[in-house]
Each structure stands twice: as C-alpha cells, then as structure tokens.
C-alpha positions in Angstrom: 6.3 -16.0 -30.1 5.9 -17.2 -26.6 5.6 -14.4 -23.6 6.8 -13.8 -20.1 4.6 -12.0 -17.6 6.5 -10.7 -14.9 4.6 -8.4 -12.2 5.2 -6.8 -8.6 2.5 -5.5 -5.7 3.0 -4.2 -2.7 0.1 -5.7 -0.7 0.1 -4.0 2.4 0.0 -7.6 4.2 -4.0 -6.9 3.3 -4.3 -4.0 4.8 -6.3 -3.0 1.8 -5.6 0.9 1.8 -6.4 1.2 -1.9 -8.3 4.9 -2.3 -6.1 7.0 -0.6 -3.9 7.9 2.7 -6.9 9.2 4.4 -7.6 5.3 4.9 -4.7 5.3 7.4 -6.0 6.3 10.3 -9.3 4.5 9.9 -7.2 1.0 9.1 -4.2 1.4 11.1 -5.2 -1.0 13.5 -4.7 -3.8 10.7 -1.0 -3.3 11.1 -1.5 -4.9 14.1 -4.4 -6.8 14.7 -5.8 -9.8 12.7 -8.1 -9.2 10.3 -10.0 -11.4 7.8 -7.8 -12.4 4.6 -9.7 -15.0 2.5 -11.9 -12.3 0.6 -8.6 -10.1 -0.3 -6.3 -13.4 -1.0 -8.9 -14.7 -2.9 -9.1 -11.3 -5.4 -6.0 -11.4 -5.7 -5.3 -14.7 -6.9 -7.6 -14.4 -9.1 -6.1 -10.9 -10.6 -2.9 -12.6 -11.1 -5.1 -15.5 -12.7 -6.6 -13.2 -15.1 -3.4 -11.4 -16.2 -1.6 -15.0 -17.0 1.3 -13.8 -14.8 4.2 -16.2 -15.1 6.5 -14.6 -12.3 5.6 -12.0 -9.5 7.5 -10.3 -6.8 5.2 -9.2 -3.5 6.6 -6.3 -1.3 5.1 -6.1 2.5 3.4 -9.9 1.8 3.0 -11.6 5.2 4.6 -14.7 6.1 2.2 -15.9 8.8 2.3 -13.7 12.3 -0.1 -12.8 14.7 -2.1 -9.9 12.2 -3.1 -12.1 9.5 -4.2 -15.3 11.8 -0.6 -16.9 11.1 -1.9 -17.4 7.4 1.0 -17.2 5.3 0.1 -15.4 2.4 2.0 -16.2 -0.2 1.6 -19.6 0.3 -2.1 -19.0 0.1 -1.7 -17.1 -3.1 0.7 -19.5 -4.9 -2.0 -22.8 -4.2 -4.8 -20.7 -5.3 -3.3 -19.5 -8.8 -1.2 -21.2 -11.8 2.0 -20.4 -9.8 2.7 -23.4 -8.4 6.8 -22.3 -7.0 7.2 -19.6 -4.2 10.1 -18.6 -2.1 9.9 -16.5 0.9 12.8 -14.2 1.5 12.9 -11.8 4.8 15.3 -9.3 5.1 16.0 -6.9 7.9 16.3 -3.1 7.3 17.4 -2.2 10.6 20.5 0.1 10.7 23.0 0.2 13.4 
C-alpha cells in the first residue's frame, strides 16, 4: 500500500541552536546578522532526502532578508531535494 510522509521543523532560519538554550547567548547574533547557510541547507535537504518525505511544513524558515545573505531558504531546500512544489506564506503576529 502506497505511503505519505508528511513532516514539520522549526529551523530557526539556521540559527542552528540544536543542544540546548545555553547556545542562545553565544548565537544570538545570527538573529540578526548573516551567517553562512550552504552547509546547514545542505544537511537538511539531505535529511528530508533520506526520510522520503513527500510533504513538509517549515516554522521560522527565511524567505530571503538581510541575515541569511537574501537566500531564500526554502527555495534552496525545495531545488536541492525530491520536492519539487513550495509555497511561501508570511503571516503577521502583531496584535493591536
């Protein structure tokens, strides 16, 4: 019987705070500032490669600003893996 993959990640735009919060303060300045995102786009299309994922959701995924060189990630990711559709969606959480 055929299967769908279906998968979410936050990727912290590549911020790459993976072992704990006490990487905050050393990487907080990533929030920011650009920083290098070939070696952590290319890991992760090849994670989603690997796990045959069909569909996948990204939480704080950049679109292309100032902190990751204007490279739009997802973009990025859906060229580098078998997922050949994307769709960007912004949405504002500002109250008042």
């Amino acid at each position: 019987m055929p299967s769908l993959n279906i998968g979410t990640l936050n990727i912290q735009s590549g911020v790459q705070t993976t072992k704990g919060y006490w990487q905050y303060p050393t990487t907080i300045w990533k929030y920011i500032l650009p920083h290098a995102q070939s070696k952590f786009l290319r890991e992760l299309s090849y994670f989603i490669d690997s796990r045959q994922i069909d569909i996948i959701t990204f939480a704080e995924i950049d679109g292309g600003s100032f902190r990751t060189r204007y490279i739009n990630q997802l973009k990025t990711l859906a060229r580098a893996t078998r997922l050949s559709h994307f769709k960007f969606f912004q949405t504002s959480t500002m109250l008042g």
